[in-house]
N, C-alpha and C positions, 0 to 999 in steps of 0.2 A: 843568726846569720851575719856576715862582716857588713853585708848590704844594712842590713837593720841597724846593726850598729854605727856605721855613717853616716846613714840618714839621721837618726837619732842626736851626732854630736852637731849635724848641718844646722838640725833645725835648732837644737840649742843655742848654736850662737846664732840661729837667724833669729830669735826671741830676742838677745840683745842688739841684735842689728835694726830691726824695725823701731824697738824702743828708742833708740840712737834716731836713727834717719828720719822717724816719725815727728822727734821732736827738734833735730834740726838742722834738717837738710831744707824743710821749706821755706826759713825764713820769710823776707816781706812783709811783717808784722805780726803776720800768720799768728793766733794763738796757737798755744803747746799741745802738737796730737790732731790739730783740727787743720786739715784740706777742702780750700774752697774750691769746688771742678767743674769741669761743664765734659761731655763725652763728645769726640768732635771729628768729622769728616766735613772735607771744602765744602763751598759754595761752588766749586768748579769740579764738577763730577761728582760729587755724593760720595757715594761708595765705590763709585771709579775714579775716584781721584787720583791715584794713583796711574791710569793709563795714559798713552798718548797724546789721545786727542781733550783731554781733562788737564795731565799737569802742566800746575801753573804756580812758579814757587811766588811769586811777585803777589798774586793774591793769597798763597797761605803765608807768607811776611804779613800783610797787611792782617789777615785773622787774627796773629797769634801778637802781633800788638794788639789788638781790640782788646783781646782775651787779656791784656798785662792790665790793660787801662780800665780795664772793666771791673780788676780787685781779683781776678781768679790767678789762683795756684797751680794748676796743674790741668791738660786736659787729659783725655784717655782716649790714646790713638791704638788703630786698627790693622792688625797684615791680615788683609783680606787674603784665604788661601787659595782658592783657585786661581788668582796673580801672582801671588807669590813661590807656589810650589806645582807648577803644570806637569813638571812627571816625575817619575818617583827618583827621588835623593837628587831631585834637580832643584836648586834656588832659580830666580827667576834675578841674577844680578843686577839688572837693569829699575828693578822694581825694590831693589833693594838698596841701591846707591842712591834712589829717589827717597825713600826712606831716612837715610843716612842727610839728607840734605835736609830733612823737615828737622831732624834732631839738632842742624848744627845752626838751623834758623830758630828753635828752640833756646840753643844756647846762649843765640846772641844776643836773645832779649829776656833771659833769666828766667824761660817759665820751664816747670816740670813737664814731666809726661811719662804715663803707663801703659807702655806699648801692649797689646792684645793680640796672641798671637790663633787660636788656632778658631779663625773665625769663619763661620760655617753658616750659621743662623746670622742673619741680618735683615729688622724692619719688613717681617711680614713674611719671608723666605729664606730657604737652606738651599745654599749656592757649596755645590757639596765639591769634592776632589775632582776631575774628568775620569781619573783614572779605582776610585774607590770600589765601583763595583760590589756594591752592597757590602760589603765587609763588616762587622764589625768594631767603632773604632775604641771600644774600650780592650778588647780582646782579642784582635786579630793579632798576630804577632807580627806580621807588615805592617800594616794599620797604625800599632804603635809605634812601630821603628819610621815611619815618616814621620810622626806627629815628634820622636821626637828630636827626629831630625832637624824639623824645622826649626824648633826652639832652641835649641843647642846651636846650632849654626848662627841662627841671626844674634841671640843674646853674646854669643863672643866676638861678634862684632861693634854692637852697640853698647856696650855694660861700660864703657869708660867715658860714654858723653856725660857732660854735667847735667844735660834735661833728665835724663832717666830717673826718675825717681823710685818706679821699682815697675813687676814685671804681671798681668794679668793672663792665665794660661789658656781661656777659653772666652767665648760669648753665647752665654746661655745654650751650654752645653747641652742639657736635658731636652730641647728642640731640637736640636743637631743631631746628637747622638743617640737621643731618645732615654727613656724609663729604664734602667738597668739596675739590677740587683743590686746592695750596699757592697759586696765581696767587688764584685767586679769595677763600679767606679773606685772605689779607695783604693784598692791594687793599681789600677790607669791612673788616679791622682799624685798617687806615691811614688809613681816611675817618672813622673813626667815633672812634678815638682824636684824629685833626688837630683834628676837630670840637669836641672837648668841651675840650681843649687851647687850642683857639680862643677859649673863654669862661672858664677857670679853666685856666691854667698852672700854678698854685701849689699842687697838691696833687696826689701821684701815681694812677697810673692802671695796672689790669691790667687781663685778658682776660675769667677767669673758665671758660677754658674745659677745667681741671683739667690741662693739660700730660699727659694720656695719653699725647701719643706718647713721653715716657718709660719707658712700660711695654713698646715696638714697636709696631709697624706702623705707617700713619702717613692719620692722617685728615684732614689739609690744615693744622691747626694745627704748624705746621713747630717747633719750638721754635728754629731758629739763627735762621728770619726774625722771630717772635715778639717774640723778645729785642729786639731790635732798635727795635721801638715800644712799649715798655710801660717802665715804673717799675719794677716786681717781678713774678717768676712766682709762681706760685699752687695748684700742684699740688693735688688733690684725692686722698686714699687710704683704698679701702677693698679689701683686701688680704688674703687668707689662705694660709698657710703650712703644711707638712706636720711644721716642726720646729721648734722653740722659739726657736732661735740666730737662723735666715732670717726667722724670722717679725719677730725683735727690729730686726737686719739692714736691713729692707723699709725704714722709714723714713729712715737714712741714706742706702742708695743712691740714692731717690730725689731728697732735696737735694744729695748731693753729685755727681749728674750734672747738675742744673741749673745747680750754682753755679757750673757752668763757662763759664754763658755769661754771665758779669759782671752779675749782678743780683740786686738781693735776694732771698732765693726765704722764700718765707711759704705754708706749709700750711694752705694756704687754707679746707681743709674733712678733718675724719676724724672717728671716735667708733663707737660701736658703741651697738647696739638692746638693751636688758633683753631681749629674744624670742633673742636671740644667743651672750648673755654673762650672767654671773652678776653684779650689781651690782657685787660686793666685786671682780671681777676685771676691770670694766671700768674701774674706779678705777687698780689697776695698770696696766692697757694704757694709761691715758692718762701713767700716771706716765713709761712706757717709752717711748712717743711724746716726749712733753717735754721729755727730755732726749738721746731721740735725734737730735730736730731743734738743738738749743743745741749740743750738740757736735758734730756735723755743720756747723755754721756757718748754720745757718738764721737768718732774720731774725724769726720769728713761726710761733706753731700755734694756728689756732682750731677748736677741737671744732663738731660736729654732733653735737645744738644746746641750744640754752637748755633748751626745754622738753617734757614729756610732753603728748601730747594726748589727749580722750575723744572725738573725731569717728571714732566706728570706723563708723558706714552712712555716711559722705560720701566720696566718691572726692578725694585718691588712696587714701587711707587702707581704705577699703571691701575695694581689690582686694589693698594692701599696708599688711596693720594692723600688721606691724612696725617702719612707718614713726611711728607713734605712740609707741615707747617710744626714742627716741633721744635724750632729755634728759638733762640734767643734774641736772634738779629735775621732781618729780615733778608731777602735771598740778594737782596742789592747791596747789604752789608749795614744799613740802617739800624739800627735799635730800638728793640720791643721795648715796653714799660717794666719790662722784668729784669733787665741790664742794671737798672737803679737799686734794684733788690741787692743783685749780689754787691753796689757799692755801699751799700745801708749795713749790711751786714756785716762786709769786709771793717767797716766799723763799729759797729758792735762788736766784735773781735778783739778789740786795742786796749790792752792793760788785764786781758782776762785769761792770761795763759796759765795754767795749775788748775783750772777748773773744774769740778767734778759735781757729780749729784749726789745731795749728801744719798748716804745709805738710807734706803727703807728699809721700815720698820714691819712692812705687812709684803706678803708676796701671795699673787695669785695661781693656784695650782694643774698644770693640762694633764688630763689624763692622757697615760699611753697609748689608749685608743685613737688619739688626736695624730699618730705619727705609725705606729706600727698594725698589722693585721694580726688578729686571733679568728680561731675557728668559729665557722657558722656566726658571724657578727657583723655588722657594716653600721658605720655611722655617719652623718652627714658633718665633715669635717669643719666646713663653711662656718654652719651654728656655733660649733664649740668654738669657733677666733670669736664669733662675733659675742660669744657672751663671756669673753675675758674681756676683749673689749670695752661692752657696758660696762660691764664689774671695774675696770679700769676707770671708765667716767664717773661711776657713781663716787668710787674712794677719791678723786680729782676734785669732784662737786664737795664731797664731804671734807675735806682740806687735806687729806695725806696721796703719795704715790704709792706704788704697789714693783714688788718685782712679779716677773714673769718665771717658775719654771716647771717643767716637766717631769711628769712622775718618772718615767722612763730612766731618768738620772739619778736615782736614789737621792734628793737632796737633801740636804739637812736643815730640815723644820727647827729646828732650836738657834738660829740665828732670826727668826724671824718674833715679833711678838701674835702675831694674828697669820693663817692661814685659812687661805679664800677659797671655796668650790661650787663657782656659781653654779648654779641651773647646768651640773655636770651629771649624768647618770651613770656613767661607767668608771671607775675606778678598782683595782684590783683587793683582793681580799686581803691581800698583806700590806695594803698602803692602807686602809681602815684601821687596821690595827696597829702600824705606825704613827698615824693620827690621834688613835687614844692613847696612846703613851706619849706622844709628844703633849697632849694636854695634863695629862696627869704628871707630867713635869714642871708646867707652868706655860703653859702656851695654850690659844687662844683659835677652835675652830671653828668657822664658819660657813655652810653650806646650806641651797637653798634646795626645795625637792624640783626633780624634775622627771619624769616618765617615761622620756621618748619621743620620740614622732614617728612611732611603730606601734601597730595595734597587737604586735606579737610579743613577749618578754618585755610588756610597759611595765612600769613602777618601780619600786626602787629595786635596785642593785647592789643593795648592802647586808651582808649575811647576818647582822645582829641589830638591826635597827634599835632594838628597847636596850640592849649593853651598851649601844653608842649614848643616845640618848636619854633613856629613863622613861620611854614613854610608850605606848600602844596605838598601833594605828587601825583604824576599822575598814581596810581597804574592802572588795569584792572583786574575785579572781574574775578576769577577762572584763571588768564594769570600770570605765573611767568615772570618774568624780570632777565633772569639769565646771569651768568655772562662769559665774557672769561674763557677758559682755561688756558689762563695764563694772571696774571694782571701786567702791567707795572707803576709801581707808583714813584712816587718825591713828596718830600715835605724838604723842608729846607736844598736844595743842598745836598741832600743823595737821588741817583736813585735804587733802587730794584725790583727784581722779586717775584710775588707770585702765586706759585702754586696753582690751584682748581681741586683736583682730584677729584670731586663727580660728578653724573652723574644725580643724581636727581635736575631738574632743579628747582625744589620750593627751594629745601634745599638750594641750592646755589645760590643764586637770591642778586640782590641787590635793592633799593627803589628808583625810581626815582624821583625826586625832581625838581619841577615847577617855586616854587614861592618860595621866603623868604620874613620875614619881614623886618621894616627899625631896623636897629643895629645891625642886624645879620652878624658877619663876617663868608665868606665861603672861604672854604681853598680847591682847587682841587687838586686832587693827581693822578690825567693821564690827560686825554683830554676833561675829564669836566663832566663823570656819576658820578665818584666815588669822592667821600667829603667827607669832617666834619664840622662843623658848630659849631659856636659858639652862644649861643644866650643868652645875659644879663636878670637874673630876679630879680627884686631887687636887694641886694648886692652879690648875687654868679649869678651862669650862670648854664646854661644847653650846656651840648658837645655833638655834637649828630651825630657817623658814618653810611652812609649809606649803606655798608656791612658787612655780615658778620666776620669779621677781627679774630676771635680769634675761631671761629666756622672751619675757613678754615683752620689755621695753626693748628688745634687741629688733622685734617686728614692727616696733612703730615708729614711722619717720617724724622727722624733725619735733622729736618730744622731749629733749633731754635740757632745753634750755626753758621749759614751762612744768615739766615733772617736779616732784617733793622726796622721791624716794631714796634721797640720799641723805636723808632724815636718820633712817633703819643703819646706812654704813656710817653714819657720825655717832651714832648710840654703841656700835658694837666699836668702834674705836676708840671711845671712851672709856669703855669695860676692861679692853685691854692694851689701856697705859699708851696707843698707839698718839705721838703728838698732832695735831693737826691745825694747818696756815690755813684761810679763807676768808673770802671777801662778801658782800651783802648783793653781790652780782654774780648771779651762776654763769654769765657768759664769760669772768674774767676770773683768769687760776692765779695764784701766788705761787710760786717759782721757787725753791732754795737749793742754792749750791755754795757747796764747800770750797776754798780755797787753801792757801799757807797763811792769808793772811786771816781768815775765821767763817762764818756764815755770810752770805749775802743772799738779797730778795729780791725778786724781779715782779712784774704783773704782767700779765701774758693776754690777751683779750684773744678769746676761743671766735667771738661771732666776726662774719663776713661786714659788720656796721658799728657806727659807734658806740664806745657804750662807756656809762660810769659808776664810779665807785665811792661810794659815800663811810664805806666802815671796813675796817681790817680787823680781823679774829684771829688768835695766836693764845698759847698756851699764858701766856706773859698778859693778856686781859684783850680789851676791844679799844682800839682807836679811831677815830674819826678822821675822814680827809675831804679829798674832795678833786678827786683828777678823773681827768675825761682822757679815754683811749683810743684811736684810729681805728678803723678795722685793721683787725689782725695785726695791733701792734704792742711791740712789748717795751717793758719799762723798769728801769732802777730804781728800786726804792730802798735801797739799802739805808740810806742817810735817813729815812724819814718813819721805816717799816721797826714798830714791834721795839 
């Protein structure tokens, strides 16, 4: 179709245009790729800022100085549309020359901005069209022709100010416009993205619609098709954790499961509520955000949001008044403790443009259960983040990082050396056997058993278990094998405890194990149920634990900074050739990224308090030091590391 084929040559050179404007259109000192943001409505009016008895350009000047002097790049402004579009193919000019004034107050003082246009879902509620009348807005064929009205109209108005830095098409669309089939979003994303491309190529373009399906399941915003028509993904996170390490964790895994689909990926929206968090520690949280996105390879993190508000009897705020304390700067204009953050970091920032994370070596693998449905099946999506997750901390505690990707995407196991399947039970019959040819070429797989947390079709899910493996299990059909309540494990002169709080005894089961074959080395780790095994195929091997390990420590809180079990992922990384940085403090990670000018090392301190570091471990032998680290603070040790 010619339609196809335009889109096609837009987005192509919108692939060099983002490259371009991503690296330097922000200037400011800005490293290369990376946008420091805040997402931003007045302090006079909220989300009516925009109306009469609200605007007030004299205090958004004074904001959007704040916002320069405070180190941020860019904020991310909103066309609220029941303002701006009250009946169909009508602009609301008024609201839109108000608009036009924030952009040229924008310019005057050098900072960026990515306007949001079809916003609908806002802080707690869907402030929907007056005139919409249930319609569908991915599919109505009115529906669409406003939405893209809207965007085509204002973008060829605004596309030649300097603030623009590029253009966000929704806000969290999937609230707004609800759960819609993959056919039907990508078809609305593709008209609407062609569309505004059609008027302004020269400035990139997301979604807005927070890449949840990151998180599982899948609500039509497909993220492989996504990719496909947008500039950069946008992940939205707001995220809680039963344990210090997972909680810190959250924000890598989700860039580094994005960045796998070749796009800038920019954290598009996170922050926390004073009703949430104590000032002083939502300062740190952002601290630990900010640099978990920069070394994770992120391109940008913009907090939620600029400001506190006093609308506490106006809805959304009425129903959710802890939507009022999510700023930065307090509603009188005052400065949280977390304004210091983005100047801390906007220096961290200085001299580190080129920056990337080296490549891993190991990636961990989501089954396609994790994203798609098949018949008669249902899994709890939750579990499976949370045990790449662990799996994630465990290879972080043991010194290496891991990628994230999904089976779903046919990936190519032969770039990696080790591939990971925590405590997964479902994977397809043709990725098992993918699995053993990629070992039997020389690669390195690792999976732990898991059963379910279903008493119906528990146990494994793998159609040749003793071909994988080489070994014989003594299951008993419909009979779990479950495990103590507390497991007492050694392996390589390090003894620890491991908690099993769950009570479902399928869930918590471990695989008994009969027979092995000959080559198979077995490693026991108590009095002889619980193992791992090694078993040679070709040139790499299969590692294969027989319980759940990353399933159980995923149910128990604040254990990851007093657990040993990352003992088991530093032996299987060892095995295969995988290098590994770490320190004699599990609470503090060693950091490495690539530049033009060669390797460099950071120390990253995971806990909420201080903590020290007396030894560094690296492929190159062990050094001695002796630095003490802030909560949640990070450090250069290029000069002194390894």
């Amino acid at each position: 179709m010619l339609e196809d084929h335009i889109f096609s040559a837009i987005i192509e050179r919108g692939s060099y245009v983002v490259d371009h404007v991503v690296k330097t259109v922000l200037g400011g000192g800005s490293m290369e790729g990376f946008t420091l943001g805040i997402n931003y409505w007045s302090r006079s009016g909220a989300i009516f800022m925009w109306e009469d008895e609200y605007w007030n350009p004299a205090v958004i000047e004074d904001e959007v100085k704040a916002m320069k002097k405070t180190g941020i790049d860019l904020c991310r402004s909103f066309i609220f549309l029941p303002t701006f579009l009250p009946r169909p193919y009508t602009l609301s000019h008024k609201h839109v020359d108000r608009f036009k004034t924030f952009l040229e107050i924008c310019d005057r003082n050098g900072l960026k901005t990515a306007p949001t246009f079809i916003v609908g879902h806002m802080s707690g509620e869907n402030w929907d069209i007056p005139f919409r009348e249930g319609r569908d807005l991915y599919e109505d064929s009115f529906m669409l022709n406003q939405q893209e009205f809207v965007i085509t109209q204002i973008v060829s108005q605004i596309k030649n100010y300097s603030s623009v830095w590029g253009y966000i098409i929704t806000n969290e669309m999937p609230l707004y416009g609800g759960v819609s089939s993959p056919e039907k979003v990508y078809s609305w994303a593709k008209r609407l993205v062609l569309a505004l491309k059609s008027v302004d190529p020269d400035h990139p373009v997301g979604i807005g619609d927070g890449n949840w399906n990151v998180l599982g399941g899948n609500n039509g915003f497909e993220i492989q098709r996504v990719s496909q028509i947008v500039d950069f993904l946008g992940p939205h996170m707001y995220l809680s954790e039963t344990d210090e390490y997972r909680h810190s964790m959250l924000t890598e895994f989700i860039i580094t499961a994005l960045r796998h689909y070749g796009r800038p990926v920019i954290l598009e929206e996170f922050g926390a509520p004073s009703s949430h968090a104590s000032d002083d520690n939502i300062a740190l949280y952002y601290r630990d955000v900010f640099h978990n996105v920069f070394f994770a390879g992120g391109s940008g993190a913009w907090g939620w949001c600029l400001n506190d508000f006093d609308y506490y009897d106006q809805p959304p705020y009425v129903h959710h008044p802890f939507e009022l304390r999510f700023g930065i700067f307090h509603s009188d204009g005052s400065p949280k403790p977390v304004v210091f953050e983005f100047r801390r970091f906007k220096t961290f920032l200085e001299g580190k443009e080129g920056f990337r994370p080296v490549k891993p070596e190991a990636a961990v693998l989501v089954p396609s259960w994790y994203n798609l449905s098949y018949p008669f099946g249902t899994v709890k999506t939750e579990d499976m983040r949370r045990h790449v997750v662990q799996s994630m901390v465990l290879a972080s505690k043991a010194g290496f990082s891991v990628d994230v990707i999904f089976e779903q995407d046919e990936p190519d196991f032969s770039q990696y050396k080790l591939v990971i399947l925590p405590s997964m039970q479902r994977y397809l019959g043709t990725t098992w056997e993918y699995l053993l040819e990629y070992a039997r070429n020389g690669g390195n797989v690792y999976l732990s058993y898991y059963a379910g947390d279903q008493n119906f079709h528990f146990g494994l899910w793998i159609h040749d278990f003793e071909k994988l493996t080489g070994c014989r299990h003594g299951m008993k059909y419909g009979l779990p094998d479950p495990l103590p309540k507390t497991l007492s494990l050694s392996f390589n002169g390090v003894d620890w405890k491991l908690e099993n709080p769950i009570d479902n005894l399928f869930e918590s089961s471990f695989l008994p194990l009969t027979s092995v074959g000959s080559g198979v080395r077995v490693y026991e780790l108590n009095d002889g149920s619980l193992k791992f095994i090694v078993v040679p195929k070709g040139h790499g091997r299969i590692i294969f634990l027989n319980f759940p390990l990353e399933h159980l420590l995923s149910r128990v809180a604040f254990v990851n900074m007093r657990d040993r079990s990352e003992i088991i992922y530093s032996f299987i990384a060892d095995l295969a050739g995988v290098k590994t940085y770490f320190t004699d403090n599990p609470a503090v990670r060693v950091r490495r990224m690539g530049s033009p000018h060669g390797e460099h090392f950071f120390l990253q301190n995971v806990s909420w308090k201080e903590e020290r570091v007396g030894n560094l471990f690296s492929p190159q032998g062990e050094k001695s030091v002796d630095i003490t680290l802030a909560p949640k603070e990070v450090r250069d040790i290029s000069e002194v590391a390894f």
